[in-house]
Structure formats: structure tokens, C-alpha cells
N, C-alpha and C positions, 0 to 999 in steps of 0.2 A: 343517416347513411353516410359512410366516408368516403371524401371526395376520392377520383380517381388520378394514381400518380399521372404527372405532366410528363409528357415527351422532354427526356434529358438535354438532346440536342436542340430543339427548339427552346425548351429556358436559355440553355447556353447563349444560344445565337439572339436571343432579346438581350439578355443583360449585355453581352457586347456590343449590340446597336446602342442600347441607350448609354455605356460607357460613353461610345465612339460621338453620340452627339450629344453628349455632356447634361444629361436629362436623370442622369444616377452619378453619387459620389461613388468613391473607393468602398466607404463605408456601406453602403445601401447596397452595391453589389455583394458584398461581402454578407452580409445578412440574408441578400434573395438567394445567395448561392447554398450557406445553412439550410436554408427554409426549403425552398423550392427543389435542389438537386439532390442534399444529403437527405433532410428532413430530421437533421439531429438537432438536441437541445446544445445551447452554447458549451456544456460543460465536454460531452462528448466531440462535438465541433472543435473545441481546441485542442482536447487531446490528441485528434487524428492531423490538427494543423502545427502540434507541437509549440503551441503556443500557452502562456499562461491564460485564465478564465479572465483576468482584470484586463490582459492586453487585448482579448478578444473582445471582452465589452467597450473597452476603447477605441476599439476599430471599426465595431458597428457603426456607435454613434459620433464617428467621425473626431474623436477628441484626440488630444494628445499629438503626438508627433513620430508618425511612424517612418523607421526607413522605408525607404524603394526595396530592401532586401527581405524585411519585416514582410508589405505587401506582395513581393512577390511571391513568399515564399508560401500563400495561402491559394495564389491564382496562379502558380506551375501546377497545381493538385487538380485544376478542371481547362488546363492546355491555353492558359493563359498569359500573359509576362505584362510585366508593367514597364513603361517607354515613354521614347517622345514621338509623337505622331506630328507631324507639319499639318498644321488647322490653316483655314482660309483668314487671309489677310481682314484685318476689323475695318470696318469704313473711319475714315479720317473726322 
């Protein structure tokens, strides 16, 4: 039996919590967003992200060295942006 798609908003709104408290890389969002929102194979996933397949497999697993315009340019597609957010001060 195949499973039934996930509420879009609700994935959304997980993958930004666990962005937000640092519990998923760039790369792991970027994969669950494939997986879970589009449900495409990497090869269709980059084409819609306009990316190559290598930079896409790069960006899964976190390799390489992507710009901030690279990443955002895959998480403006699901009303995303990549930034600096002011985190809580680390204890001394």
C-alpha cells in the first residue's frame, strides 16, 4: 500500500524548526525537501532547482562548498532564504 502524501505545510514547518534549532544541516533539509515536498528523484530535483546532478549530490551530503546564493537559490523554491539569525549566547 503507498504511503499517503504528507501535509506540504506541516513538512515545511518541521524542516524549519529543526533548521532553526540546528538538529538538520543545509544538506538534510535539502534532501527531506526532495523527498518529502517534491517527491522527485535527484536527477528531476535539480533540473527544477537548475542545478547540476553532481552539485545536487553535493549539497545533500553536505560536501563541497556551497555559496549562500547556491543554497538559496534551492530554498527561495519552498519560501525559504538562508541568513543570520541571532542564536542564544553559549555559556562561558
Amino acid at each position: 500500500m503507498k504511503k499517503p502524501p504528507e501535509d506540504r505545510g506541516a513538512v515545511l514547518d518541521d524542516i524549519r524548526q529543526q533548521l532553526a534549532d540546528g538538529t538538520l544541516s543545509f544538506g538534510g533539509a535539502i534532501r527531506q525537501l526532495r523527498l518529502r515536498v517534491t517527491g522527485l528523484n535527484q536527477t528531476d530535483f535539480a533540473r527544477m532547482c537548475k542545478l547540476s546532478l553532481r552539485t545536487l549530490r553535493q549539497l545533500e551530503q553536505d560536501a563541497g562548498n556551497p555559496t549562500v546564493a547556491t543554497l538559496d537559490s534551492v530554498f527561495r523554491l519552498f519560501g525559504m532564504r538562508v541568513g543570520v539569525v541571532v542564536g542564544r549566547p553559549r555559556d562561558a
